[in-house]
C-alpha positions in Angstrom: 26.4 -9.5 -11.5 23.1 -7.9 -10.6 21.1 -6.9 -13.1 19.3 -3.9 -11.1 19.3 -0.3 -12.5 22.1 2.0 -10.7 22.3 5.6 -10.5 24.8 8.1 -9.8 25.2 10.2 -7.2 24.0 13.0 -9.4 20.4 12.5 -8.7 18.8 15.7 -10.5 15.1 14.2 -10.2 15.9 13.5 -6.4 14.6 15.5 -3.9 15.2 13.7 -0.9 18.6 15.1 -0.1 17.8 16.1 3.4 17.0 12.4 6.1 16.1 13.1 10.2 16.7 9.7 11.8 13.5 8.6 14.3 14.6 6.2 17.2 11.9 4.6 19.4 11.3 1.2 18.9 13.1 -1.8 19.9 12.4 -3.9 17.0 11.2 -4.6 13.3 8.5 -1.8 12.6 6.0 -2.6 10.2 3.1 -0.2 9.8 2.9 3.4 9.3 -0.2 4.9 9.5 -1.2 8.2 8.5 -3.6 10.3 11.0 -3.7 13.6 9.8 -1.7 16.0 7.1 1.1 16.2 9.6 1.1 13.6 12.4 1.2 9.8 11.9 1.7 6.5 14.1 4.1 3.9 13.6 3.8 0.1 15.5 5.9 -3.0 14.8 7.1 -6.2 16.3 7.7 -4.4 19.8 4.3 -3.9 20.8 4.2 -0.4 21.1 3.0 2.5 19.1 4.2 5.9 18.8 2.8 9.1 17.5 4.9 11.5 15.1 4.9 15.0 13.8 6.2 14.6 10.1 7.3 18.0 10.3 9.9 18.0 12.5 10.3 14.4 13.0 9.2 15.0 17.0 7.6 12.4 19.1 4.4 13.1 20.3 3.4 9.8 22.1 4.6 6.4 23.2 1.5 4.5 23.6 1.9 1.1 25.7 -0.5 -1.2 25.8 -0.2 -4.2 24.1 2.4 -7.3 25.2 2.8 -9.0 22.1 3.9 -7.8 18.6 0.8 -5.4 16.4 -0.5 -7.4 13.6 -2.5 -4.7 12.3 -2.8 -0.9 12.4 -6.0 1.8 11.2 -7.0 5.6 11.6 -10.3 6.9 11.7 -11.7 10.0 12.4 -15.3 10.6 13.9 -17.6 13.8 15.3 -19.4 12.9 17.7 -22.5 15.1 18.8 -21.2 18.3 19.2 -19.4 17.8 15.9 -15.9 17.8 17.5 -13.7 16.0 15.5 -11.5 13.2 17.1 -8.9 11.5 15.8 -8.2 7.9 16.8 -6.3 4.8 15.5 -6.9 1.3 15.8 -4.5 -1.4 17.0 -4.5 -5.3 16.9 -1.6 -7.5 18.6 -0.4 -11.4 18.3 -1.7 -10.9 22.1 -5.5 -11.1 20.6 -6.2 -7.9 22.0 -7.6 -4.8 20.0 -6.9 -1.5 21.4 -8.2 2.0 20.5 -6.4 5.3 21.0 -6.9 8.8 20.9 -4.4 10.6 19.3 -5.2 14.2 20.4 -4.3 12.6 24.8 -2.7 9.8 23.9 -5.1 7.9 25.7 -6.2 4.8 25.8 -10.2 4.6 25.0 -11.5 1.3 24.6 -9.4 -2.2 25.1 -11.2 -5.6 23.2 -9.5 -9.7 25.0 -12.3 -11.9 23.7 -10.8 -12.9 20.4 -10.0 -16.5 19.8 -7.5 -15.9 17.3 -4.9 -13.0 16.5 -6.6 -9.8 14.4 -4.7 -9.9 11.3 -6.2 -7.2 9.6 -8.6 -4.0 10.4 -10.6 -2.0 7.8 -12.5 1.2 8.3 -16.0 1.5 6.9 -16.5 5.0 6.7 -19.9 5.6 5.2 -21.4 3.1 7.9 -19.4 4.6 10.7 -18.0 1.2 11.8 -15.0 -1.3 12.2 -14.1 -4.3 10.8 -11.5 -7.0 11.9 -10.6 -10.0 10.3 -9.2 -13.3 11.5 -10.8 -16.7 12.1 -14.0 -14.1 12.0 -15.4 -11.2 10.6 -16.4 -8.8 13.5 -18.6 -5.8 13.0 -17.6 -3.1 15.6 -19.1 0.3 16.5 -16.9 3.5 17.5 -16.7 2.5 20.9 -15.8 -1.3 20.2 -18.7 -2.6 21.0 -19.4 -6.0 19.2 -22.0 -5.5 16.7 -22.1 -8.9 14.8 -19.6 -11.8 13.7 -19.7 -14.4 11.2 -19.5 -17.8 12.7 -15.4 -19.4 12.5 -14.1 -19.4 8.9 -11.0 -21.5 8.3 -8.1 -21.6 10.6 -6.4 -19.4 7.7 -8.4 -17.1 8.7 -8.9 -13.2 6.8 -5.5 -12.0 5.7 -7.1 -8.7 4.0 -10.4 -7.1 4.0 -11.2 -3.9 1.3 -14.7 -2.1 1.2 -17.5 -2.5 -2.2 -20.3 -0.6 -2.9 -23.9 -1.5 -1.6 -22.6 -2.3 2.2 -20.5 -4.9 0.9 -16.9 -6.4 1.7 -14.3 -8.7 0.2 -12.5 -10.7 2.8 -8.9 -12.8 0.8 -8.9 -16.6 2.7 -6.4 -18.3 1.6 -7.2 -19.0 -2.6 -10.9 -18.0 -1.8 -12.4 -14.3 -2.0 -15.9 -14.4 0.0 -18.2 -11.6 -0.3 -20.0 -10.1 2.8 -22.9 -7.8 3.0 -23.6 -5.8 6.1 -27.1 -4.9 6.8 -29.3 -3.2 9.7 -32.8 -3.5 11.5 -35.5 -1.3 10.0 -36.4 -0.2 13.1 -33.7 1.9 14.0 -31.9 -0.3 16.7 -28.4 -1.1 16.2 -28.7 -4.8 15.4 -26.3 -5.7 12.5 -25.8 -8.6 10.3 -23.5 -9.8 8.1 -24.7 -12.4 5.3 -21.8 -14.5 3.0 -22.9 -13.5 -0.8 -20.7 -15.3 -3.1 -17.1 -17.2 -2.6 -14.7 -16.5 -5.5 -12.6 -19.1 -6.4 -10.5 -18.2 -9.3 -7.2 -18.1 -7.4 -5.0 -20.9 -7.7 -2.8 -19.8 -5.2 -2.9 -17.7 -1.4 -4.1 -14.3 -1.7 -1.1 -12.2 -1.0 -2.8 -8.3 -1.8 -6.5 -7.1 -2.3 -6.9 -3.3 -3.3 -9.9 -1.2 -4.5 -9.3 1.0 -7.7 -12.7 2.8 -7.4 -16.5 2.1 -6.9 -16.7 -0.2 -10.0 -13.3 -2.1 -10.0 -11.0 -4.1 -7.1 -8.4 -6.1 -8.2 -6.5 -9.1 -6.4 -2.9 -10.4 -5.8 -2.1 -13.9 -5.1 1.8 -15.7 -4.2 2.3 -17.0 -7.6 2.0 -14.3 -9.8 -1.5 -14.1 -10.4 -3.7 -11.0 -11.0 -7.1 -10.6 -11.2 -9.3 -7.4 -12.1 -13.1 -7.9 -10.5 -16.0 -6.0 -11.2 -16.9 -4.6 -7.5 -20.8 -4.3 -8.6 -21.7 -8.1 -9.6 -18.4 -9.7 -8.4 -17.2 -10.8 -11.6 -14.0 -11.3 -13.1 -13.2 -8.6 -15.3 -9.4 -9.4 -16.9 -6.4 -11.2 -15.8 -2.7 -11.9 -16.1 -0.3 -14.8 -15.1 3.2 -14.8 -15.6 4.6 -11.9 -14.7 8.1 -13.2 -14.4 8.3 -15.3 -17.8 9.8 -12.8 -19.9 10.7 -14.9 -23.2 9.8 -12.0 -25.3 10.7 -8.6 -23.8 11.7 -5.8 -26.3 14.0 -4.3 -23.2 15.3 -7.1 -21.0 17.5 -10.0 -21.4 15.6 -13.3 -20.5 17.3 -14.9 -17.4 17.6 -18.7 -17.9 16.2 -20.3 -15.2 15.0 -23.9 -14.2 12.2 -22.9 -12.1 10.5 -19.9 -10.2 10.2 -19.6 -6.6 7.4 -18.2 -4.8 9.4 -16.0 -3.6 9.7 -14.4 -7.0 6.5 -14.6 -8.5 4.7 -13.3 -5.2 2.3 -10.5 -5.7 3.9 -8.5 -2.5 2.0 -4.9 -2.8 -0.6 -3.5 -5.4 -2.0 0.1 -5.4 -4.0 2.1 -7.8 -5.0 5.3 -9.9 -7.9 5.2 -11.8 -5.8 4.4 -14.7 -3.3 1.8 -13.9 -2.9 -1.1 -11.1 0.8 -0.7 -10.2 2.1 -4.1 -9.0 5.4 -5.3 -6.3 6.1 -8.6 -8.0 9.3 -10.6 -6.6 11.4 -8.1 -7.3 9.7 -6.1 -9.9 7.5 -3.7 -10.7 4.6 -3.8 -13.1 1.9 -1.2 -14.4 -1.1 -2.9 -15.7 -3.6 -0.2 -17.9 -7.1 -1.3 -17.0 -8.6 0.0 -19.9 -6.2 -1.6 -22.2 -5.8 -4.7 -19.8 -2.3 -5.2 -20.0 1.0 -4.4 -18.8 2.1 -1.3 -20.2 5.6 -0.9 -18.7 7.6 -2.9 -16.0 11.3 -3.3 -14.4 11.4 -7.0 -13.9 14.6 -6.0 -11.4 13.4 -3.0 -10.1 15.7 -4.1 -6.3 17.4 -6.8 -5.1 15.1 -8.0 -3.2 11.2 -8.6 -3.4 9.1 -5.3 -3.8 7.3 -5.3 -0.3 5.1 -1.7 -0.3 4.4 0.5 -4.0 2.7 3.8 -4.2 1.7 5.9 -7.0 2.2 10.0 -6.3 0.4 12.6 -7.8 2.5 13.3 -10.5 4.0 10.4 -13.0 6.3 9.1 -10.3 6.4 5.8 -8.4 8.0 4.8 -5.0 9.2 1.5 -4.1 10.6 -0.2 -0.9 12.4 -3.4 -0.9 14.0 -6.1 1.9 17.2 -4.9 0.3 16.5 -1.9 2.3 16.7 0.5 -0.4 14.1 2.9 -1.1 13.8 3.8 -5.5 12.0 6.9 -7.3 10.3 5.4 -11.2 9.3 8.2 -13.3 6.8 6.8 -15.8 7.4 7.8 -19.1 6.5 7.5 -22.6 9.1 5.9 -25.0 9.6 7.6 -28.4 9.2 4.9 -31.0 10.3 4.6 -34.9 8.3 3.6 -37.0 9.7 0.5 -38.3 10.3 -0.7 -34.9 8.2 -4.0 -34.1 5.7 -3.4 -31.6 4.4 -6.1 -29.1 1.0 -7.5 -29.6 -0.6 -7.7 -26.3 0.7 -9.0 -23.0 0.3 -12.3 -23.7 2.3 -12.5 -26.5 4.8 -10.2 -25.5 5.3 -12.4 -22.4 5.1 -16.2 -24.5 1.9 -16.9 -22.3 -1.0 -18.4 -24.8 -1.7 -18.4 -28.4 -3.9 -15.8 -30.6 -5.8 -16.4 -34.0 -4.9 -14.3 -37.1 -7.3 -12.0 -36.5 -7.0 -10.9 -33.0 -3.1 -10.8 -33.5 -3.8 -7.8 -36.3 -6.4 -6.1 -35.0 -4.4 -6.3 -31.5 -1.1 -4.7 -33.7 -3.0 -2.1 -34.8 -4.5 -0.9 -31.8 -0.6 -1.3 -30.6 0.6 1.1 -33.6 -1.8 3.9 -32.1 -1.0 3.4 -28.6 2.2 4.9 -26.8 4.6 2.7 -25.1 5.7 3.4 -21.3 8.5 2.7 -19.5 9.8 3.2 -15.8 13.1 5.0 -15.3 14.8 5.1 -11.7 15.2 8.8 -10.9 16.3 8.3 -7.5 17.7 6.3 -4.8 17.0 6.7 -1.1 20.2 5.3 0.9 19.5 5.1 4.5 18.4 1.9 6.0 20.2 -1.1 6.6 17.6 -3.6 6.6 14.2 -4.0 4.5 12.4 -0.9 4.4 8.6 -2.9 5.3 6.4 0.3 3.8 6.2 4.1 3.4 4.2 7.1 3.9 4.3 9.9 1.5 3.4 13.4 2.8 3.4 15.5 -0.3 5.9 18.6 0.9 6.7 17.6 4.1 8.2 14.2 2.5 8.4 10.8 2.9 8.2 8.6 6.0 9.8 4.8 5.7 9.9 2.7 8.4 12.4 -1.1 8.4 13.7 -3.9 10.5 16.5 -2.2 11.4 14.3 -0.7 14.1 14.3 3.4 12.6 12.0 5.6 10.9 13.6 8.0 9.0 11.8 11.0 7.3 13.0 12.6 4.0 12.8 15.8 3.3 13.2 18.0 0.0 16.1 19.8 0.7 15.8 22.7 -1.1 12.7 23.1 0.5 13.9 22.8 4.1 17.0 25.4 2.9 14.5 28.0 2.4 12.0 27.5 5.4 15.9 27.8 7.0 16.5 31.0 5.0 13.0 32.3 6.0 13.0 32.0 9.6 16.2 33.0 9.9 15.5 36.3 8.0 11.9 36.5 10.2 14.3 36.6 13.4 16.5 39.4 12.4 13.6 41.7 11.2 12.0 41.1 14.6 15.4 41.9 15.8 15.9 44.8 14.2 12.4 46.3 15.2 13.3 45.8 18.8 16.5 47.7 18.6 14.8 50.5 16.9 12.2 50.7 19.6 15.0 50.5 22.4 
């Protein structure tokens, strides 16, 4: 029997009562990118990319282009010199082509062939008003696509995932190893770039698997066999960090499952995103908030699907969102458990997890700063049912809802019902007053 949370069909908490159904694509669709507050681009395993309105789930473009499936997906948005705001995206393909697009025409600006390897990932540099793509190189890349600079060939791993640091600085995962780039420019006010290998992090005994940046100070990293490390995005240092996550010998909520051995596929660190407060982790098939301050695990749901966890987001209130290849789609509601207090409280994450040994000491001066500090937990609130294959990632859109995209070819928006009722309600009522006023002036 699965030991997943259910819930009934009485989901109070749940919004989403209200799904439109988005058809295009002929296959597995695996990005969603966001372009504006209401439009945003999806691309997948069929090569082609369309534009959506998120209001009314109507397609604005089908842009062609590419022959082989899109790798990797990115928005941007630049003023040019008459400060007119365009916005573009960014495509790469397993057909080693890079493509950009304007969203406003739909038209193709600026087409890239002379890469020796597939893109696997693209990263938006803001401040310096450039591209990045990463794949058996790192390549530098102006608005127009125009090759700026390029480190010589890595590995044939290749970058997998590229996040921007402070000081013109990036971190690029390859395989175990996290190198540090800087990017730099000519004094003299020509556009001659460079990029210059820092430092090579090695601290990861397994593939890196997700990278994210918390803030200016802090990124933290993900690898396949449960690893997690919190760096310092100044100096490059490591900060804090946890192993383990599934090895749950001593859990105040959950039963231990017995089990001979872990598979990758379990222990994987899938997705991690971030508040300034907490790192908020897929793992196998859990989920897992990490406190940074406190540099532990504060609350998890070692079963939060089926499946393994594959995209995470934090929304602006205490609520998580979580996608699976189960193809469901979860609401968590963080909250704080109400403790008595006899009730034993665990000493640190280590401990609570059976992972290392403490002295004396540490162990009472860590149970004290336990018996002052609240306990979390995550508690499903709702249940999205609409796909019927893994949901790969999501886009949420604050009022206008949520966007999930999933091998089983469809997009489908959700939308808070009660919500859409009254914009209903409201036009309706618009259209008889205007009604009215015409029959009084006939």
């Amino acid at each position: 029997k699965s030991s997943v949370q259910t819930i009934g069909e009485e989901q109070i908490q749940n919004p989403y009562t209200e799904l439109l159904v988005l058809k295009g694509h002929q296959d597995i669709v695996r990005f969603l990118v966001q372009i504006d507050d209401c439009r945003f681009a999806s691309a997948g395993d069929d090569g082609i990319i369309f534009l959506w309105n998120a209001q009314t789930g109507e397609k604005l473009y089908e842009l062609h282009g590419h022959t082989h499936k899109i790798t990797a997906i990115a928005s941007f948005s630049s003023s040019n010199v008459t400060e007119e705001k365009t916005d573009v995206i960014i495509t790469a393909s397993a057909d080693r082509t890079v493509i950009v697009w304007d969203c406003t025409s739909g038209r193709q600006v600026q087409k890239v062939s002379c890469f020796h390897s597939t893109v696997k990932c693209l990263a938006v540099l803001q401040r310096l008003n450039v591209w990045l793509s990463g794949g058996s190189d790192l390549c530098v890349w102006n608005q127009k696509l125009d090759l700026l600079c390029k480190t010589s060939h890595l590995t044939d791993a290749g970058i997998s995932a590229l996040v921007e640091l402070p000081k013109n600085c990036v971190a690029a995962a390859v395989g175990k190893e996290l190198i540090i780039f800087r990017l730099s420019t000519s004094n003299n006010g020509s556009e001659v770039w460079n990029i210059l290998e820092v430092k090579r992090l090695v601290d990861h005994q397994d593939n890196i698997s997700s990278l994210v940046s918390v803030n200016d100070l802090t990124f933290v990293t993900g690898s396949h066999i449960g690893e997690l490390i919190v760096w310092d995005a100044l100096d490059w240092t490591k900060q804090a960090s946890e192993c383990n996550f599934w090895d749950s010998s001593v859990h105040p909520d959950v039963q231990p499952e017995i089990k001979l051995s872990q598979s990758p596929h379990e222990t994987s660190v899938q997705h991690l995103t971030s508040d300034e407060e907490c790192v908020f982790a897929g793992v196998g098939k859990g989920i897992y908030v990490y406190n940074l301050q406190m540099k532990r695990v504060i609350a998890c749901q070692r079963t939060a699907h089926d499946s393994s966890v594959l995209h995470i987001e934090k929304l602006p209130n205490r609520q998580l969102i979580s996608c699976s290849e189960d193809g469901s789609v979860r609401i968590w509601e963080l909250r704080e458990k109400q403790q008595l207090p006899a009730e034993p409280v665990p000493t640190g994450f280590f401990n609570m997890w059976g992972f290392g040994r403490a002295n004396k000491q540490a162990n009472q001066a860590a149970k004290k700063m336990q018996e002052n500090t609240p306990v979390y937990f995550l508690e499903l609130v709702g249940d999205l049912i609409g796909h019927s294959s893994a949901v790969q990632m999501f886009l949420y859109f604050g009022e206008l809802g949520l966007a999930t995209c999933s091998a089983d070819h469809l997009i489908i928006l959700w939308k808070d019902g009660e919500r859409e009722s009254s914009l209903r309600s409201l036009t309706l009522f618009q259209k008889l007053a205007q009604n009215g006023d015409l029959q009084l002036k006939l």
